[in-house]
LUMRO-178077 format. One record per residue (C-alpha): residue number from 1; residue in three letters; x, y negated, z. Coordinates in Angstrom, 1 decimal, decimal comma, padded with zeros to 4 digits. Layout:
! residues N
@i = NUM	aa = ALA	xx = X	yy = Y	zz = Z;
...
This chain:
! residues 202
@i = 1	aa = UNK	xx = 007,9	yy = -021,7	zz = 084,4;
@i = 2	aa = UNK	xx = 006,0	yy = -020,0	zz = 081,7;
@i = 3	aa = UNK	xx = 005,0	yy = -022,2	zz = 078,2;
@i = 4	aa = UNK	xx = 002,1	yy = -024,0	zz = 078,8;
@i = 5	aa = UNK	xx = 001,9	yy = -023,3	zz = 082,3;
@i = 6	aa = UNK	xx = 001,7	yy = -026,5	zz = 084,5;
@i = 7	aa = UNK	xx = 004,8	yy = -027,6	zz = 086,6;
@i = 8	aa = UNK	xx = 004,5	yy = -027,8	zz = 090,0;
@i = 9	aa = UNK	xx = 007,6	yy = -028,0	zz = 092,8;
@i = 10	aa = UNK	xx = 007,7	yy = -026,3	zz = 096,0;
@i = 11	aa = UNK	xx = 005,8	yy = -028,3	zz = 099,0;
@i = 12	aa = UNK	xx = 003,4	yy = -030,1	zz = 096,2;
@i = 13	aa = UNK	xx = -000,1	yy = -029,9	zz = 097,6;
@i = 14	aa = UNK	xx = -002,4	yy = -028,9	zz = 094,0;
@i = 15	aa = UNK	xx = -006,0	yy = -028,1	zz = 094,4;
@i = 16	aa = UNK	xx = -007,5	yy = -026,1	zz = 092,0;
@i = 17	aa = UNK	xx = -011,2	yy = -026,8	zz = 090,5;
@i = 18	aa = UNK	xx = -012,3	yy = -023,8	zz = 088,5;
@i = 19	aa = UNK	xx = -015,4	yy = -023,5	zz = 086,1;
@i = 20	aa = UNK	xx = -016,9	yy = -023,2	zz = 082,2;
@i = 21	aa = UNK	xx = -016,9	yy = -026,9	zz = 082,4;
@i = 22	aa = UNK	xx = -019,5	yy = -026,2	zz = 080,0;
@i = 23	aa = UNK	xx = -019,2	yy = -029,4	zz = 079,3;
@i = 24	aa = UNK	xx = -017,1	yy = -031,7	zz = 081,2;
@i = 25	aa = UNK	xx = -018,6	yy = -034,4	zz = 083,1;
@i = 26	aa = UNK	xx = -018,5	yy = -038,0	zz = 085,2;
@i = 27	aa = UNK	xx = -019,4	yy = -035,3	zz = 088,0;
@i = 28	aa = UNK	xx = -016,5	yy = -033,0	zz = 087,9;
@i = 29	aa = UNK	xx = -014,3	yy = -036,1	zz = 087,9;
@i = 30	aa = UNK	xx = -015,9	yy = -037,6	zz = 090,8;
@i = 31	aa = UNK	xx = -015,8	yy = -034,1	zz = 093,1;
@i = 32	aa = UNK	xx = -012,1	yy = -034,6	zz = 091,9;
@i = 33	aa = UNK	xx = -011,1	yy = -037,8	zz = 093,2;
@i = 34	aa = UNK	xx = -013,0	yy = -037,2	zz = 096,7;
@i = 35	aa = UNK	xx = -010,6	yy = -033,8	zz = 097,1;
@i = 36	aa = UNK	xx = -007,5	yy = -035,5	zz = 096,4;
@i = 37	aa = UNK	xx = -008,8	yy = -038,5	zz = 098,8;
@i = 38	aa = UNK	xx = -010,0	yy = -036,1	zz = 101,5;
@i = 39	aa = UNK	xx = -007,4	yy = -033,4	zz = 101,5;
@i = 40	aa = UNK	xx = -004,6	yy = -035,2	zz = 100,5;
@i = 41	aa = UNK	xx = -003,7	yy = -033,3	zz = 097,2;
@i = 42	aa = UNK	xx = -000,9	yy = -034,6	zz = 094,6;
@i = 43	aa = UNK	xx = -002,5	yy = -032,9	zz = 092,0;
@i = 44	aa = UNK	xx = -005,8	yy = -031,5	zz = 091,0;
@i = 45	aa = UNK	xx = -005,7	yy = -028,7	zz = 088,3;
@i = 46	aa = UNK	xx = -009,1	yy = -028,0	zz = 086,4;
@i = 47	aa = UNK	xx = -009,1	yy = -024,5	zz = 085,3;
@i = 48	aa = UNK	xx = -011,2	yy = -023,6	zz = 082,3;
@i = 49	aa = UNK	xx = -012,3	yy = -019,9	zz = 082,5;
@i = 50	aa = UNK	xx = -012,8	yy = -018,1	zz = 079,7;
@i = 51	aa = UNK	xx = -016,7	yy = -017,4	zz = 080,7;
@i = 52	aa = UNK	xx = -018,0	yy = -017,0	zz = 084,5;
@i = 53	aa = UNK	xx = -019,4	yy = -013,3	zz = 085,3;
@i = 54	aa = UNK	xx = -022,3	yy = -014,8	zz = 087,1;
@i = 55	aa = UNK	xx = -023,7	yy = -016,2	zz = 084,0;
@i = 56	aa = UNK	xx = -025,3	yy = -013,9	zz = 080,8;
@i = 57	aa = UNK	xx = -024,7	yy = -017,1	zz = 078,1;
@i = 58	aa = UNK	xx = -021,2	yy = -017,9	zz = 077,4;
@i = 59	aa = UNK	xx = -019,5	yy = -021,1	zz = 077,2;
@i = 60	aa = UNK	xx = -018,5	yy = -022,9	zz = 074,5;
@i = 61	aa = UNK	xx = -015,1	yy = -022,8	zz = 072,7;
@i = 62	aa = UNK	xx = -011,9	yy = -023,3	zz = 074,8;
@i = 63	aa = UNK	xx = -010,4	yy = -025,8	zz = 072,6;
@i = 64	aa = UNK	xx = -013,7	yy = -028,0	zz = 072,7;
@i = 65	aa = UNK	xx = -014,2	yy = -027,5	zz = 076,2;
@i = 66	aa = UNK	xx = -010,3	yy = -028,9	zz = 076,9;
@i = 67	aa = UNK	xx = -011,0	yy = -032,0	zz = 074,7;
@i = 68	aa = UNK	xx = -013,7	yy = -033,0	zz = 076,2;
@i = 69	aa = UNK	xx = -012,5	yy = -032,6	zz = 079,8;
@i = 70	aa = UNK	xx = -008,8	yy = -034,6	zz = 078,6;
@i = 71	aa = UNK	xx = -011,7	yy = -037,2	zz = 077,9;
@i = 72	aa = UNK	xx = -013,5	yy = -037,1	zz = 081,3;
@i = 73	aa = UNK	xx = -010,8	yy = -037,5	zz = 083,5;
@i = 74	aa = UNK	xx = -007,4	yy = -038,9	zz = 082,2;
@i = 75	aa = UNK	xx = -005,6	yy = -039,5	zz = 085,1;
@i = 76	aa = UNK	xx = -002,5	yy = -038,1	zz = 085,3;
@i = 77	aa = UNK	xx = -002,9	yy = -036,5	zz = 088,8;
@i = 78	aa = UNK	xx = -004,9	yy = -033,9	zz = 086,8;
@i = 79	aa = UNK	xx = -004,2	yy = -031,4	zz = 084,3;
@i = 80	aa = UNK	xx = -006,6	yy = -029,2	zz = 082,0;
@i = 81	aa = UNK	xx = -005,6	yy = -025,6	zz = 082,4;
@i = 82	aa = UNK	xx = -006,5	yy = -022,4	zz = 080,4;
@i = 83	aa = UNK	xx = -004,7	yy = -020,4	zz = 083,3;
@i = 84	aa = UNK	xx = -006,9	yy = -017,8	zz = 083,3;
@i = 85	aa = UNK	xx = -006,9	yy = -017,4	zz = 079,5;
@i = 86	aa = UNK	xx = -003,3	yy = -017,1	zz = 079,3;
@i = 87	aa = UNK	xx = -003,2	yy = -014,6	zz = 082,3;
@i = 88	aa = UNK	xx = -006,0	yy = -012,3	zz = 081,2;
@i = 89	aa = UNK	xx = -007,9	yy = -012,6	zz = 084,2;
@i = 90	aa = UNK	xx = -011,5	yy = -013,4	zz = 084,7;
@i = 91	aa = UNK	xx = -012,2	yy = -013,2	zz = 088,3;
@i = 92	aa = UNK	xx = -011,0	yy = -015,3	zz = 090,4;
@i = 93	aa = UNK	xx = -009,3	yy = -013,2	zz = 093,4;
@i = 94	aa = UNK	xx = -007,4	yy = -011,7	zz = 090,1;
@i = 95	aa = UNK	xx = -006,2	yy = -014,8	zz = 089,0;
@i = 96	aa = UNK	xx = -004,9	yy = -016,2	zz = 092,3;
@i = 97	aa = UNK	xx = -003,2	yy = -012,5	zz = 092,9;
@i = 98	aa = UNK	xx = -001,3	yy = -013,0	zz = 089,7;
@i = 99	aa = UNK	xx = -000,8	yy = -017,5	zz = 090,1;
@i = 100	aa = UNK	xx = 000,2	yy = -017,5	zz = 093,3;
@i = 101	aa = UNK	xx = 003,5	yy = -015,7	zz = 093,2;
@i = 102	aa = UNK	xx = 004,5	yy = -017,8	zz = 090,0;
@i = 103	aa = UNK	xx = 004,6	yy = -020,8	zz = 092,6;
@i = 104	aa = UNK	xx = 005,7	yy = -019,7	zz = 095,3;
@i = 105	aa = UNK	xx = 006,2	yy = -022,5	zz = 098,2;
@i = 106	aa = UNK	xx = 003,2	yy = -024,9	zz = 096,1;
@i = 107	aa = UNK	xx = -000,1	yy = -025,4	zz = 098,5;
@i = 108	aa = UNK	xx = -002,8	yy = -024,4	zz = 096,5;
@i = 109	aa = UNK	xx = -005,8	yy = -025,3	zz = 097,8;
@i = 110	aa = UNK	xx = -009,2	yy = -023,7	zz = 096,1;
@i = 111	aa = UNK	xx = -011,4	yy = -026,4	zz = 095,4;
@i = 112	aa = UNK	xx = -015,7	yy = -025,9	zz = 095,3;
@i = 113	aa = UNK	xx = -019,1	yy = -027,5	zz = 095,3;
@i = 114	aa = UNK	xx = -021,1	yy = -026,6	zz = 098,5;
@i = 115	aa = UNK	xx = -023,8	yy = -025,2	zz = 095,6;
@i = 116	aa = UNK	xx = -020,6	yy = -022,5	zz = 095,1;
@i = 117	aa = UNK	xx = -020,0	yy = -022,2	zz = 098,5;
@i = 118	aa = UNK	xx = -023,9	yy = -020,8	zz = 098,7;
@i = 119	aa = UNK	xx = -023,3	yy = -018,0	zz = 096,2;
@i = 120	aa = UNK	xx = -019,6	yy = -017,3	zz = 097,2;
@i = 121	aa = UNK	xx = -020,2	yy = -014,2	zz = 098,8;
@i = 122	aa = UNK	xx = -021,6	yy = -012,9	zz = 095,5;
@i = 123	aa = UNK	xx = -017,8	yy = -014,0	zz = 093,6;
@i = 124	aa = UNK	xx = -015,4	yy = -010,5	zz = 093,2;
@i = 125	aa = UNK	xx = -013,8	yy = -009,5	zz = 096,3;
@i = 126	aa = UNK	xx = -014,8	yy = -013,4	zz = 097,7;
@i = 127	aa = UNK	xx = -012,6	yy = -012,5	zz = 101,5;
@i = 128	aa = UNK	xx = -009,9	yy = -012,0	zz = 099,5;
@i = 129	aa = UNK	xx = -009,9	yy = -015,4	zz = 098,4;
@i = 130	aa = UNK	xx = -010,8	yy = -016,4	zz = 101,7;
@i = 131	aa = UNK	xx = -007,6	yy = -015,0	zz = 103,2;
@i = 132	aa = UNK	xx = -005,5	yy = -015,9	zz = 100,2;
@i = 133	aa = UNK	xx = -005,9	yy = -020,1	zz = 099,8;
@i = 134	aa = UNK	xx = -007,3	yy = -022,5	zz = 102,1;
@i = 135	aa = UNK	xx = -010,4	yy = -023,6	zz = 100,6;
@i = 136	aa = UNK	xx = -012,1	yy = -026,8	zz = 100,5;
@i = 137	aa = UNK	xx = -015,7	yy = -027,6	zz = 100,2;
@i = 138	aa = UNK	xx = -017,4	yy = -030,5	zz = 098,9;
@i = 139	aa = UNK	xx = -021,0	yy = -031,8	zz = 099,3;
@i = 140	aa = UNK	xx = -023,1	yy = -032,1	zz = 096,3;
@i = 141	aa = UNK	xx = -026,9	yy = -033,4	zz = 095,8;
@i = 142	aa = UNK	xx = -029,2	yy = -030,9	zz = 097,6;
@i = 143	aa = UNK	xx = -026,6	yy = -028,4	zz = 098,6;
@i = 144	aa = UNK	xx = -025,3	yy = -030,2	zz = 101,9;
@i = 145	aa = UNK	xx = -027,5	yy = -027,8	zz = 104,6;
@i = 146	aa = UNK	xx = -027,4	yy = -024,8	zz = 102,2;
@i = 147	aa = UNK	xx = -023,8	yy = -024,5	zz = 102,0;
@i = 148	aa = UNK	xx = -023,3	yy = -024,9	zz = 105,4;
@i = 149	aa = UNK	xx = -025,5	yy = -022,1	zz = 106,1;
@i = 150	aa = UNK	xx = -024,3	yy = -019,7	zz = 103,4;
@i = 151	aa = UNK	xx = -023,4	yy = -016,2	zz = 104,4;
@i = 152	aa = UNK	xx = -019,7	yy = -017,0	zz = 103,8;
@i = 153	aa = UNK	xx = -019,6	yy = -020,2	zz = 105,9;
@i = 154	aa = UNK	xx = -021,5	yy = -017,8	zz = 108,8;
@i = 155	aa = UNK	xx = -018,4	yy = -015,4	zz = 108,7;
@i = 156	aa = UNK	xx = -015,5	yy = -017,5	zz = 108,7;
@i = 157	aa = UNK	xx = -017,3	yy = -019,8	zz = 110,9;
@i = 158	aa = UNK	xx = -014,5	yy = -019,5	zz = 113,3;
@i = 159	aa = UNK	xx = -011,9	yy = -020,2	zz = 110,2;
@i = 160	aa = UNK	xx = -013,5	yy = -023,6	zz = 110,0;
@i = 161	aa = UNK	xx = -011,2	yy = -026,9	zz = 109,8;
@i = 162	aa = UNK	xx = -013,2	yy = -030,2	zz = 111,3;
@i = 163	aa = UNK	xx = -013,9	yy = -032,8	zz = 108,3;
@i = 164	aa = UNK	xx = -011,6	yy = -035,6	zz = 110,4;
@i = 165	aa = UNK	xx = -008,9	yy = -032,8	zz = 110,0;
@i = 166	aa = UNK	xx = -009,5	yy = -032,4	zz = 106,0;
@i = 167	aa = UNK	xx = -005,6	yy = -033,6	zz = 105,6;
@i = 168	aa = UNK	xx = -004,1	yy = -030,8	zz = 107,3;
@i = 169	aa = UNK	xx = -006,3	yy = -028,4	zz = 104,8;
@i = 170	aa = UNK	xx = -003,4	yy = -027,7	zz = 102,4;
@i = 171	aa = UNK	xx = -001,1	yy = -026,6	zz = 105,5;
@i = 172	aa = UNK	xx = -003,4	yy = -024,4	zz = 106,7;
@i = 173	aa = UNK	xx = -003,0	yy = -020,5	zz = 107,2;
@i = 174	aa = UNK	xx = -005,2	yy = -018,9	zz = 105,4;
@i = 175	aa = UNK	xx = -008,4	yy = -018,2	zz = 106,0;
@i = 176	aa = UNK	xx = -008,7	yy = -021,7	zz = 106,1;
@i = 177	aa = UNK	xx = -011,5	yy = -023,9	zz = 105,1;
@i = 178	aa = UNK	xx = -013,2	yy = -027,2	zz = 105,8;
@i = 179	aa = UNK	xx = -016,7	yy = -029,3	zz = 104,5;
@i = 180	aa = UNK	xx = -016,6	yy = -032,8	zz = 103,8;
@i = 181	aa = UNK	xx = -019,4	yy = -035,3	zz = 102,8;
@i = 182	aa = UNK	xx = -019,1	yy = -037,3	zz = 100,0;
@i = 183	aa = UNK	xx = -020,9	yy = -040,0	zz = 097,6;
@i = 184	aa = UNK	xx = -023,3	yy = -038,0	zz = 095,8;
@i = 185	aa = UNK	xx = -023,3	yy = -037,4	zz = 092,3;
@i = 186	aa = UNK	xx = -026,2	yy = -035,1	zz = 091,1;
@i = 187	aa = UNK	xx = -025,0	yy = -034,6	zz = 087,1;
@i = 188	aa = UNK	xx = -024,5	yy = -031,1	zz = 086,3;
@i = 189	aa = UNK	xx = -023,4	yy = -029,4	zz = 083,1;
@i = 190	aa = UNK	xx = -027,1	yy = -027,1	zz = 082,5;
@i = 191	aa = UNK	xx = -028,5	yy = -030,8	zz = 083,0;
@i = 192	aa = UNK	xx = -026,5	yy = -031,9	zz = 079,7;
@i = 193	aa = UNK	xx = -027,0	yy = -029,0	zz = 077,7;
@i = 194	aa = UNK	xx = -030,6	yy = -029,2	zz = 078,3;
@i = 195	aa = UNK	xx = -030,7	yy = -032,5	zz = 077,1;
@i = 196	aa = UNK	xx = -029,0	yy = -031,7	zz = 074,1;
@i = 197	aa = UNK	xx = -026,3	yy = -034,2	zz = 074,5;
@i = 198	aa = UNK	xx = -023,8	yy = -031,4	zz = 074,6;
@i = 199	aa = UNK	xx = -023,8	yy = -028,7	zz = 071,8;
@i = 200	aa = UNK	xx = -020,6	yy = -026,9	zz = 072,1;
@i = 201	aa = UNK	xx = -019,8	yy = -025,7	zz = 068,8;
@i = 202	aa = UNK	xx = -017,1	yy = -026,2	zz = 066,1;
C-alpha cells in the first residue's frame, strides 16, 4: 500500500465518511459509532476533502482540520484520511474510481447524513456511486422525511435494503443502500463557525 495510505485486508468491512469537516465535531463522531453499530463496519475512515464543489467558501487548512478531527474521535476503529488530497481527486465518483482498485476484496461502504442523501442527486455523476459502493444512510435532526423522499432514494427505491437488514449492507451488490434511525444529534459544523468557536486558521 501506498505511504500514508490506510491499511486495510481483504474481507474488512470500512465505511467511509467524507466531508470538509470544517471543523470536526461530537456530531461526526456520533453518526460514526451508529454506522459501525448498524452496519457492522470494522473500521470507519473520515475522509477530509480538500474543499466540497457544492460550497463557494473553502475550508480551512488540511493540517488543522486533521488535528482537530484526531481530537474528536480517538478511537482506533477510525482513521483521519487526506485520500483525496493524495490522489488528486475532488469528486467523489473520481475518488472511489481511483480507491477502489487499490483494495481490491475490502467492503467499502459510503457513509451519509440523510441531509446528503437530499442533495445527492446534485453530487458528480451521483449513479455512479450508486452502482459502485453500497451506501448507507443515516438520520439526522430534521432530515429523517426529506431524505427519504429525495429524488435519489425515489430512483433506487427498488435498490433499498430494510433497516433490520442494515448488517448485510457491506455484502451487498451494488446499487445497494439502506436508512436507519438513530439518536439525534443536531450539531453541525456552519453551526460552530457561526458561533465563532471555530476559526480555522494557522
Amino acid at each position: 500500500m501506498k505511504q500514508g495510505f490506510p491499511i486495510a485486508a481483504p474481507g474488512m468491512r470500512i465505511g467511509i465518511l467524507g466531508g470538509s469537516f470544517d471543523p470536526a465535531h461530537e456530531g461526526h463522531a456520533h453518526i460514526t459509532h451508529q454506522a459501525i453499530r448498524h452496519f457492522g463496519l470494522d473500521r470507519v475512515w473520515w475522509m477530509l476533502s480538500p474543499g466540497n464543489p457544492l460550497k463557494a467558501r473553502g475550508p480551512a487548512p488540511m493540517a488543522l482540520r486533521i488535528a482537530q478531527a484526531r481530537r474528536i474521535i480517538p478511537d482506533p476503529r477510525v482513521d483521519i484520511t487526506d485520500l483525496e488530497t493524495r490522489l488528486g481527486t475532488r469528486y467523489t465518483a473520481e475518488t472511489l474510481s481511483r480507491l477502489l482498485p487499490l483494495y481490491r476484496g475490502v467492503q467499502f461502504v459510503w457513509l451519509m447524513g440523510a441531509d446528503n442523501l437530499v442533495q445527492f442527486d446534485r453530487w458528480d455523476n451521483w449513479q455512479e456511486i450508486m452502482r459502485m459502493v453500497p451506501v448507507g444512510v443515516l438520520a439526522r435532526p430534521g432530515s429523517r422525511l426529506a431524505g427519504k423522499c429525495a429524488r435519489a432514494a425515489r430512483i433506487f427505491d427498488a435498490h433499498r435494503l430494510p433497516a433490520e437488514q442494515s448488517h448485510r449492507l457491506p455484502l451487498a451488490q451494488p446499487p445497494a443502500w439502506c436508512f436507519v434511525d438513530m439518536p439525534m444529534s443536531d450539531l453541525s459544523s456552519s453551526a460552530i463557525r457561526a458561533r465563532g468557536d471555530w476559526r480555522g486558521t494557522a
